[in-house]
C-alpha positions in Angstrom: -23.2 27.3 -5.3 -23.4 23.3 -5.7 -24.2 21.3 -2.7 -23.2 17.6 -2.9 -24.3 15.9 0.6 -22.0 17.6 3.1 -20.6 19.3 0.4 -21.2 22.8 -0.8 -18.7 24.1 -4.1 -17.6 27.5 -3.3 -15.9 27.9 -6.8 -14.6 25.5 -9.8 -11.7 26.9 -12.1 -9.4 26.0 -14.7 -5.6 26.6 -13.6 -3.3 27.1 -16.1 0.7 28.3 -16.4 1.5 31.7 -16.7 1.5 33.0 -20.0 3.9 32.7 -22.6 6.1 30.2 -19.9 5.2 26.6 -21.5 5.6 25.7 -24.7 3.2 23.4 -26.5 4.6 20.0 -25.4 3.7 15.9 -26.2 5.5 12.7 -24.0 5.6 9.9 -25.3 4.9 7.2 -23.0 7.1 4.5 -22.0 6.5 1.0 -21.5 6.0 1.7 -17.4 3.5 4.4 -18.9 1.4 2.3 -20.4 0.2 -0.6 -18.3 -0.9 2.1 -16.0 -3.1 4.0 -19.3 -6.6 2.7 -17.7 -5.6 3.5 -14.5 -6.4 6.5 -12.1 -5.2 7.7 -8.7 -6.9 8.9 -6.0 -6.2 10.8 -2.5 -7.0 13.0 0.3 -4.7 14.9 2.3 -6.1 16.2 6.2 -4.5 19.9 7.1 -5.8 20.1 11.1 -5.9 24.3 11.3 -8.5 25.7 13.9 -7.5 29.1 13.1 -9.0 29.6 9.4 -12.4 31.0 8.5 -13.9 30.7 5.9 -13.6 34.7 4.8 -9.8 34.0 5.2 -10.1 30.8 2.9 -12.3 33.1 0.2 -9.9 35.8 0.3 -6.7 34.5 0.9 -6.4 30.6 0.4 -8.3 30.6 -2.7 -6.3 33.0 -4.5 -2.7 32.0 -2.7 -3.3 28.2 -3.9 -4.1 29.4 -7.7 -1.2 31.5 -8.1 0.6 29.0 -6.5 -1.0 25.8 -8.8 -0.1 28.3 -11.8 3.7 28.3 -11.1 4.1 24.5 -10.3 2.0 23.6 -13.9 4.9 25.8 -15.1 7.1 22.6 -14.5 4.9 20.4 -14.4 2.9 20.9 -17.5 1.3 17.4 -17.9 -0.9 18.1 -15.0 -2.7 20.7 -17.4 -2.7 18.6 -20.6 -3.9 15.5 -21.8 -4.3 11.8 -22.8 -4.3 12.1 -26.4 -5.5 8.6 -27.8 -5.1 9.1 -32.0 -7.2 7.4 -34.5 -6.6 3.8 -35.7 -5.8 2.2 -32.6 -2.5 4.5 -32.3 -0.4 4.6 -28.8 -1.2 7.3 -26.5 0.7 10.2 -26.0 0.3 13.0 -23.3 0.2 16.6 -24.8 -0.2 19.9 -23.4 -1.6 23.3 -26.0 -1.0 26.7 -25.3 -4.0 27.4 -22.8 -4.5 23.8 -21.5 -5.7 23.8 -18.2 -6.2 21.9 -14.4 -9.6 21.6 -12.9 -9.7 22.6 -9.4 -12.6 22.7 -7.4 -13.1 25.1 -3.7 -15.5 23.8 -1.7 -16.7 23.8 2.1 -17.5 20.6 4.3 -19.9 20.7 7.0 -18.6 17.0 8.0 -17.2 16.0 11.6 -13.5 16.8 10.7 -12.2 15.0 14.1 -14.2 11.8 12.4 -13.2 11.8 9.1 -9.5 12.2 10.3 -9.4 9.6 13.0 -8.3 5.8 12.9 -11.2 3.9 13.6 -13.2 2.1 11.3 -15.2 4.5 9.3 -17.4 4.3 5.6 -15.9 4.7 2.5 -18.6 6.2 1.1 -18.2 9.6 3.6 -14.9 10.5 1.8 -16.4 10.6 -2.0 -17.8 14.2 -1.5 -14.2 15.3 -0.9 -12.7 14.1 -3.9 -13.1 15.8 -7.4 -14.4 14.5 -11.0 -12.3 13.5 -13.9 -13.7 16.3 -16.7 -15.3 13.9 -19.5 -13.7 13.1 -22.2 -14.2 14.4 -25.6 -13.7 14.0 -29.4 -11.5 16.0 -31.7 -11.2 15.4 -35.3 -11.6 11.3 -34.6 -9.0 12.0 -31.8 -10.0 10.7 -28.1 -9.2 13.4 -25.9 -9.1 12.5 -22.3 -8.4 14.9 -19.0 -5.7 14.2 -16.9 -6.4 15.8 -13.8 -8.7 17.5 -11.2 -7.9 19.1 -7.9 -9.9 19.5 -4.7 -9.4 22.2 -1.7 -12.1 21.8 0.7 -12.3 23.8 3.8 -13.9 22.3 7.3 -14.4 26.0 9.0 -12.4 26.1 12.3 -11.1 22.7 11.9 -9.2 22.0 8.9 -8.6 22.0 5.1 -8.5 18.8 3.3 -6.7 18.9 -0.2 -7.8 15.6 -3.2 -6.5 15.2 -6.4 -7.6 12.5 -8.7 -5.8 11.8 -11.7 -4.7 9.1 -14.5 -2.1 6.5 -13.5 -0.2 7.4 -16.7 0.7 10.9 -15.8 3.0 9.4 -13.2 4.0 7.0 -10.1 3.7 8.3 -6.8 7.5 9.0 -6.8 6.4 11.7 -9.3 3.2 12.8 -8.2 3.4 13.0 -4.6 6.9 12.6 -3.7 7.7 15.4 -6.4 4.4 17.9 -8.0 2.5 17.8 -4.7 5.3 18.9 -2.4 6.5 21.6 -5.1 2.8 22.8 -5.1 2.6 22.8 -1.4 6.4 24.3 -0.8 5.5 26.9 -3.1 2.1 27.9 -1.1 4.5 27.9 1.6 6.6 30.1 0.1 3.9 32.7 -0.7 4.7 32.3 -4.7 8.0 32.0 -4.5 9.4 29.1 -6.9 12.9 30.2 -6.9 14.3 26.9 -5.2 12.8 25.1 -8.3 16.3 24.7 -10.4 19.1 22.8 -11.2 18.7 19.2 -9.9 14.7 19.8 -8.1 13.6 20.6 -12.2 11.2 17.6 -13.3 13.4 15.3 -15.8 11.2 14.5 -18.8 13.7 13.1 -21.1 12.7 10.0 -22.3 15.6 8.8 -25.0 17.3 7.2 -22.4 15.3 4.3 -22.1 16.8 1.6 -24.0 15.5 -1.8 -25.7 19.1 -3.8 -25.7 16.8 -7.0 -26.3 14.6 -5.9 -29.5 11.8 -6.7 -27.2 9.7 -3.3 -28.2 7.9 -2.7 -24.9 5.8 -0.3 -25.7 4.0 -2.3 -28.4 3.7 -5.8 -26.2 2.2 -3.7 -23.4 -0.2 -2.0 -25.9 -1.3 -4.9 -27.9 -3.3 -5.9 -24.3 -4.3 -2.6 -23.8 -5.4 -1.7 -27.1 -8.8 -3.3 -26.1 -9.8 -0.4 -24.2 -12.9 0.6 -26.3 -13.5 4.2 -26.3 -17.2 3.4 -25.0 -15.0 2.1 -21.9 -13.3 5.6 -21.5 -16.5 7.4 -21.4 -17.7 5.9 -18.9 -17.8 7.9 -15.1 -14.3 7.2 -13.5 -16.0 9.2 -10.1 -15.7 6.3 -7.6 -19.2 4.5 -6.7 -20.5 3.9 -3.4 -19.7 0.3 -2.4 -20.3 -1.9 0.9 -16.7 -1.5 2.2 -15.5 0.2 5.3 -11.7 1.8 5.9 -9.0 1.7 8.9 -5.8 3.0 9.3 -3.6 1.0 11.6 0.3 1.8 13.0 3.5 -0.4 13.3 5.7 1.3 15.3 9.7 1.2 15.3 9.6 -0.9 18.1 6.9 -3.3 16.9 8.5 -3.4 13.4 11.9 -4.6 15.3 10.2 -7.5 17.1 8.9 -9.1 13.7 12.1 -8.7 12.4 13.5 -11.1 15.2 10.7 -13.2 14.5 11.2 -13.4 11.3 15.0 -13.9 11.9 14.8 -16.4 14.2 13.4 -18.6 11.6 15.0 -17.4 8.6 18.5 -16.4 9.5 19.8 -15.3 6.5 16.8 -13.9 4.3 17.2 -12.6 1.2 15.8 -9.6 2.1 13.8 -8.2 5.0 12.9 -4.6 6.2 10.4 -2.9 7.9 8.1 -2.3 4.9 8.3 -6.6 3.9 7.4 -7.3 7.6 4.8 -5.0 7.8 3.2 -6.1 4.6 3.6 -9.8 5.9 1.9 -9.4 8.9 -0.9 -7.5 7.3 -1.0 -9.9 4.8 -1.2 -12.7 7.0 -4.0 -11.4 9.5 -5.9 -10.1 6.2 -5.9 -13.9 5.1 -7.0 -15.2 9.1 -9.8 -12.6 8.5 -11.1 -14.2 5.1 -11.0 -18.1 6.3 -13.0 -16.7 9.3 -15.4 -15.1 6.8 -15.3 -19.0 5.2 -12.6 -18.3 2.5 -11.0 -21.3 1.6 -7.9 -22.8 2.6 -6.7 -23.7 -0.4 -7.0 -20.4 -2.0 -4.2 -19.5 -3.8 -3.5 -15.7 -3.0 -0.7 -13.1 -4.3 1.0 -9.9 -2.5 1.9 -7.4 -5.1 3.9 -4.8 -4.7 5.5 -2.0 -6.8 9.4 -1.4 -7.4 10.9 1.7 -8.6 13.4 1.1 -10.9 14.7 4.1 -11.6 18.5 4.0 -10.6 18.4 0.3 -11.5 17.9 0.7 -15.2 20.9 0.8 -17.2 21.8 3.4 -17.4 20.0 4.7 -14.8 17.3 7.7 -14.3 17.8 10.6 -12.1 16.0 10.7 -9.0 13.6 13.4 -11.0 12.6 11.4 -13.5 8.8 12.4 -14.1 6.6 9.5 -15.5 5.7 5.8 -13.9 9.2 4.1 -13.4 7.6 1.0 -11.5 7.2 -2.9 -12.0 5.6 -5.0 -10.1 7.1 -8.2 -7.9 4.8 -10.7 -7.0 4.8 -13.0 -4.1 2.5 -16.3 -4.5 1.4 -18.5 -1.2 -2.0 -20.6 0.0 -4.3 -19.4 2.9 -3.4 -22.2 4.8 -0.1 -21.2 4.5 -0.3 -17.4 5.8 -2.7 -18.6 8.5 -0.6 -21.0 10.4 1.7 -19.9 13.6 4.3 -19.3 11.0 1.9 -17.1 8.9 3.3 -14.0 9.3 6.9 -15.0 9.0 5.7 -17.0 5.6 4.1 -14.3 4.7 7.3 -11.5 5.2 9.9 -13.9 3.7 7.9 -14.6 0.7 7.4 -11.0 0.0 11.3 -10.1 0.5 12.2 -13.0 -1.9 9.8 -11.6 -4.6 11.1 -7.8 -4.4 15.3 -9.5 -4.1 14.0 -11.8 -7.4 12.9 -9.2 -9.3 16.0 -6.3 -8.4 18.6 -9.6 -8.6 17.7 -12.1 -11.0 14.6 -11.8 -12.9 15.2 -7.8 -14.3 13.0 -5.3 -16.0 13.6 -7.5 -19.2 12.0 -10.5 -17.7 9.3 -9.2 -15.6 7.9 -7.2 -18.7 7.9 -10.4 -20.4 6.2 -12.4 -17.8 3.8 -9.6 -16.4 0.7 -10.2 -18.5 0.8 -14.1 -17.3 1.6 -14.0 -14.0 -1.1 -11.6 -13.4 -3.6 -13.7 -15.4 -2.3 -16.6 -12.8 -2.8 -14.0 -10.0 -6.4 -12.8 -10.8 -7.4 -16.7 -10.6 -7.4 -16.4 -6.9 -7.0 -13.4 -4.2 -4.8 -10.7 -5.0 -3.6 -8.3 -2.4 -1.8 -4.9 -3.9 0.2 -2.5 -1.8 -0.1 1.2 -2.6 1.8 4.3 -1.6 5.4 4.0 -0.2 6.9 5.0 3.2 9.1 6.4 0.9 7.0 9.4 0.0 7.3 11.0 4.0 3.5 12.3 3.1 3.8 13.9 6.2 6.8 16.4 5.4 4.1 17.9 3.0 3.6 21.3 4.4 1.3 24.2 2.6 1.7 26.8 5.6 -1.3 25.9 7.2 0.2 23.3 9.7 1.7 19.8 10.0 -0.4 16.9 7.5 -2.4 15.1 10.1 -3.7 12.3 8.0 -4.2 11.3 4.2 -6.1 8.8 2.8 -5.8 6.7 -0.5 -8.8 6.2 -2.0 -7.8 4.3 -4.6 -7.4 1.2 -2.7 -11.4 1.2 -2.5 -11.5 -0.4 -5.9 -10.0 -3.0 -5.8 -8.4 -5.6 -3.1 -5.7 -3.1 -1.6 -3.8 -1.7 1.6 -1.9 1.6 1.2 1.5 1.6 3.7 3.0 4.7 4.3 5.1 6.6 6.5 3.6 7.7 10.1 3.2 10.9 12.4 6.0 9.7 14.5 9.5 8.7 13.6 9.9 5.3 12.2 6.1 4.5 12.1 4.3 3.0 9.5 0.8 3.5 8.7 -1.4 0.9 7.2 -4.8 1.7 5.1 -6.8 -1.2 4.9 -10.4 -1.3 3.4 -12.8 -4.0 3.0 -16.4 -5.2 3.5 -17.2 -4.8 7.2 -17.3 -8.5 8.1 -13.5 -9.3 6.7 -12.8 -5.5 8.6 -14.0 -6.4 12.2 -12.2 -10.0 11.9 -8.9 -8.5 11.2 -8.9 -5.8 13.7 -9.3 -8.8 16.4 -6.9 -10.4 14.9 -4.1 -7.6 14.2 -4.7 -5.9 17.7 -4.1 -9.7 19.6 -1.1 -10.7 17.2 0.4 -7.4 18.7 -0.4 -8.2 22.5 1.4 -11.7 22.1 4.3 -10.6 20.5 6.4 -9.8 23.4 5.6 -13.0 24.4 7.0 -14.2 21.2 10.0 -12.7 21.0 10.5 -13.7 24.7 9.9 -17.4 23.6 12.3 -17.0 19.9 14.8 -16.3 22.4 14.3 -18.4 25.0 14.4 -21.5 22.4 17.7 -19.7 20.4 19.2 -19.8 24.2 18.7 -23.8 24.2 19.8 -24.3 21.0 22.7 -22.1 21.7 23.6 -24.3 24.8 23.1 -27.3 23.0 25.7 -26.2 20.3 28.1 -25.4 22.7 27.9 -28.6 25.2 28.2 -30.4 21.6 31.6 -29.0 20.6 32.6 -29.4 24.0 31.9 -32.8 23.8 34.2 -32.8 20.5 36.9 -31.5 22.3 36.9 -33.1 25.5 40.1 -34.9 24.4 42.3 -32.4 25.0 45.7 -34.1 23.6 44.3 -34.7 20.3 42.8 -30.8 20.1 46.4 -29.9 20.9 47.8 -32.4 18.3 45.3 -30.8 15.7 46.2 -27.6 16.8 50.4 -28.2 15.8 49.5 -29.9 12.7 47.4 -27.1 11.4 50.2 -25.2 12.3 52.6 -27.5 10.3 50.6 -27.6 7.9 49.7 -23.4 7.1 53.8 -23.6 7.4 53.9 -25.7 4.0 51.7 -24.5 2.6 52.7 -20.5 2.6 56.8 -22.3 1.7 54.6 -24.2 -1.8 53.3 -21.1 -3.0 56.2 -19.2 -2.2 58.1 -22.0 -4.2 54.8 -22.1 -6.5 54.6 -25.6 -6.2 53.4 -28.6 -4.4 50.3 -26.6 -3.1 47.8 -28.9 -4.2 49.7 -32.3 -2.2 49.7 -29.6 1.0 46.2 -29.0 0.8 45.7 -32.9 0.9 47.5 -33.5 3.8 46.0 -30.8 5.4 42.4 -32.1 5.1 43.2 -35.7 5.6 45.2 -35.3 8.8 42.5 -33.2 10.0 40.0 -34.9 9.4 37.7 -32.2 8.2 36.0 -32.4 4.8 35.6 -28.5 5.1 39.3 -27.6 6.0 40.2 -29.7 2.7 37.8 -28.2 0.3 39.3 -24.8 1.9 42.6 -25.8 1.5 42.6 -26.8 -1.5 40.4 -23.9 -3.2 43.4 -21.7 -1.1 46.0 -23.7 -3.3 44.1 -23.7 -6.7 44.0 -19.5 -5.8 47.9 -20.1 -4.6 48.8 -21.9 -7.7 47.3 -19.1 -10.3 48.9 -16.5 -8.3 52.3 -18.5 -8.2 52.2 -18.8 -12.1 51.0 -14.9 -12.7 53.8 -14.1 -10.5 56.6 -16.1 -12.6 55.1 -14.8 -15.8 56.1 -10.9 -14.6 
């Protein structure tokens, strides 16, 4: 047996389907497929469970989680295959042989469990024992082979079981990897081998022919051109994660909490273009994360950037079913200073300016448009600080249930390698948790600053409403003072009146509509009532002439 630290490897297998149940297979990827090529994804998954041993684990566990790995592969075949990278600069393709397998690792942990599991600030670095090795990467006739995936199932005797995966970005989005293959493997354990609930509309969707090009644009080669570049000295380098300086938190918005920066935001923006828990979560985050760095003597003037990821699935044309198995995800970008996220306003900057990138890109800029511009407005991006979000609420990680007990925590390791939070759904109803990792300095600013903006924001909201209150009073003493002449209210009253009168008898007539609505706005007074009334007669005047026409 292997000991690595805190670490000691029980057993490491290669999982394959059953035999004879999977065809040899290739996908080709897509252009969402690609920019994610030299990418990988990493995560841990805590099962709290006092009541396993570790002869249980060896003689039950172990074998149940195989047979169980087996059946999903059997659906989810790219898991056990491979990045195939063919000669002469070719496009990858993933493709799974007769035999292919998954790496998956057993191994025991004598680390404090209740630690690694907990909230607080804690070292990145005690999480890399838990979390399995790519396979290197090999040659085959001039043909760069590279491993897709590896699995990790380490038991913490008495305590726990924590489960890891890491794998390439191209396989999938977390839509397809968590949200779909790891609850099927985990429903299945559950299930004791049975898969039989796997048909019909819970069967991975592979096809890929619906993806259309209706601009000539070719995708997949303008993605590829940038990516080409990968060397293959590049890919054979370790992808195993290296131990860095920075240090990792998890931190929870609840319902409640979420609600109040939704009035704050409101109460300055009334009419957003779009806001929801996950935006003002995000903005807030993003704003103390930005306090943290000036305090750490970041500059003011930075420019920094909050990306996000969209799933596009049901918003490609025509759309993708909610199965769709591959990376279906584009990226909206939201662009603002430090100054600008630390001021009193920063958060609410910060939550409007991320709603408006996600409504730009879903409204007005499209898939077409943001392939187009990605490779720049990244470029522009990487020029100052740019924040990523990873993970999704979306996912309910904590609906994932192998038999062994309710998910107590996960963790996204990912987010260690670059400058990223993770936000994802909570324990509780309508919580959000928040991942956040960074060098300890920028850490121990922003919990100061995250825990107080929480304390004042009663205090906020209290004060958003006592000023809406004034305002609201002002508005009304102000159109009371309009109407204090009560004779001429009355007198517009009748005209109105009068006036709605002729203008129902024009387009009953169909005619003299458009000399109504003039008299109308001009007696009035009101620039507004006459633009209405006479869009209502251009409308009345069509309809008049439709209706004689019949």
């Amino acid at each position: 047996m292997e000991s690595d630290n805190m670490v000691t490897v029980l057993q490491h297998c290669q999982v394959s389907p059953p035999p004879g149940t999977t065809s040899e297979k290739s996908l080709p990827p897509t252009f969402f497929d690609l920019r994610m090529v030299d990418s990988s994804t990493k995560h841990l998954f805590f099962f709290e469970c006092t009541s396993i041993s570790k002869n249980h684990f060896l003689e039950s566990i172990i074998p149940s989680l195989k047979h169980s790995l087996s059946l999903s592969l059997k659906y989810y075949y790219p898991f056990a295959g491979n990045l195939i990278f063919p000669p002469n600069s070719g496009k990858p393709e993933i493709r799974y042989l007769e035999r292919d397998s998954a790496s998956l690792i057993f191994a025991e942990s004598s680390s404090d469990f209740i630690h690694l599991t907990g909230k607080q600030t804690r070292n990145t670095t005690e999480f890399l024992s838990l979390l399995p090795q790519l396979p290197p990467e090999s040659m085959s006739h001039d043909t760069l082979v590279v491993p897709i995936s590896s699995f990790q199932v380490t038991l913490f005797p008495d305590s726990g079981i924590c489960v890891g995966f890491h794998l390439r970005h191209a396989i999938g989005d977390g839509n397809s990897v968590v949200k779909s293959f790891f609850k099927t493997w985990a429903s299945i354990t559950k299930a004791g081998g049975d898969a039989t609930f796997l048909s019909g509309e819970f069967v991975p969707y592979y096809d890929r022919t619906r993806f259309r090009d209706p601009e000539g644009l070719e995708f997949e080669t303008i993605v590829w051109n940038d990516l080409e570049k990968i060397t293959k000295e590049e890919w054979s380098r370790p992808h195993h994660p290296k131990p860095n300086n920075k240090v990792r938190a998890t931190f929870v918005i609840s319902h409640a909490t979420a609600q109040q920066l939704k009035k704050l935001v409101l109460g300055r923006y009334p009419f957003p273009s779009h806001i929801s828990t996950f935006t003002v979560t995000c903005g807030y985050v993003w704003s103390c994360l930005a306090k943290a760095r000036a305090a750490c003597g970041k500059d003011d003037d930075e420019m920094v950037h909050f990306l996000t990821e969209v799933d596009w699935r049901t918003r490609l044309d025509p759309p993708l079913p909610a199965t769709y198995f591959g990376n279906c995800v584009l990226p909206s970008l939201a662009c603002a200073k430090t100054a600008q996220l630390k001021g009193s306003d920063g958060f609410v900057f910060g939550a409007k300016s991320i709603g408006d990138a996600i409504h730009k890109s879903l409204h007005h800029t499209g898939v077409s448009k943001t392939i187009k511009n990605l490779a720049r407005q990244l470029a522009a991006a990487s020029k100052g600080w740019l924040l990523e979000s990873f993970s999704s609420p979306k996912f309910k990680m904590y609906d994932i249930d192998f038999g062994w007990g309710r998910l107590k925590t996960n963790e996204e390791l990912s987010i260690d390698d670059c400058e990223a939070i993770a936000v994802g759904d909570g324990q509780n109803e309508g919580e959000t948790e928040i991942i956040v990792s960074n060098p300890k300095p920028i850490m121990d600013a922003f919990v100061s600053i995250f825990s107080l903006g929480l304390q004042t924001l009663d205090e906020k909201v209290k004060k958003l409403g006592a000023n809406n209150f004034i305002r609201t009073s002002t508005e009304s003493a102000t159109e009371a003072d309009n109407n204090l002449d009560s004779g001429r209210s009355k007198a517009c009253e009748a005209i109105t009146l009068a006036a709605c009168v002729l203008v129902v008898g024009s387009w009953l007539m169909g005619e003299h509509a458009n000399a109504v609505a003039a008299v109308l706005g001009a007696v009035i007074g009101s620039s507004t009532i006459s633009y209405m009334g006479k869009k209502m007669a251009r409308t009345w005047d069509n309809k008049s002439s439709s209706y004689a026409g019949s």
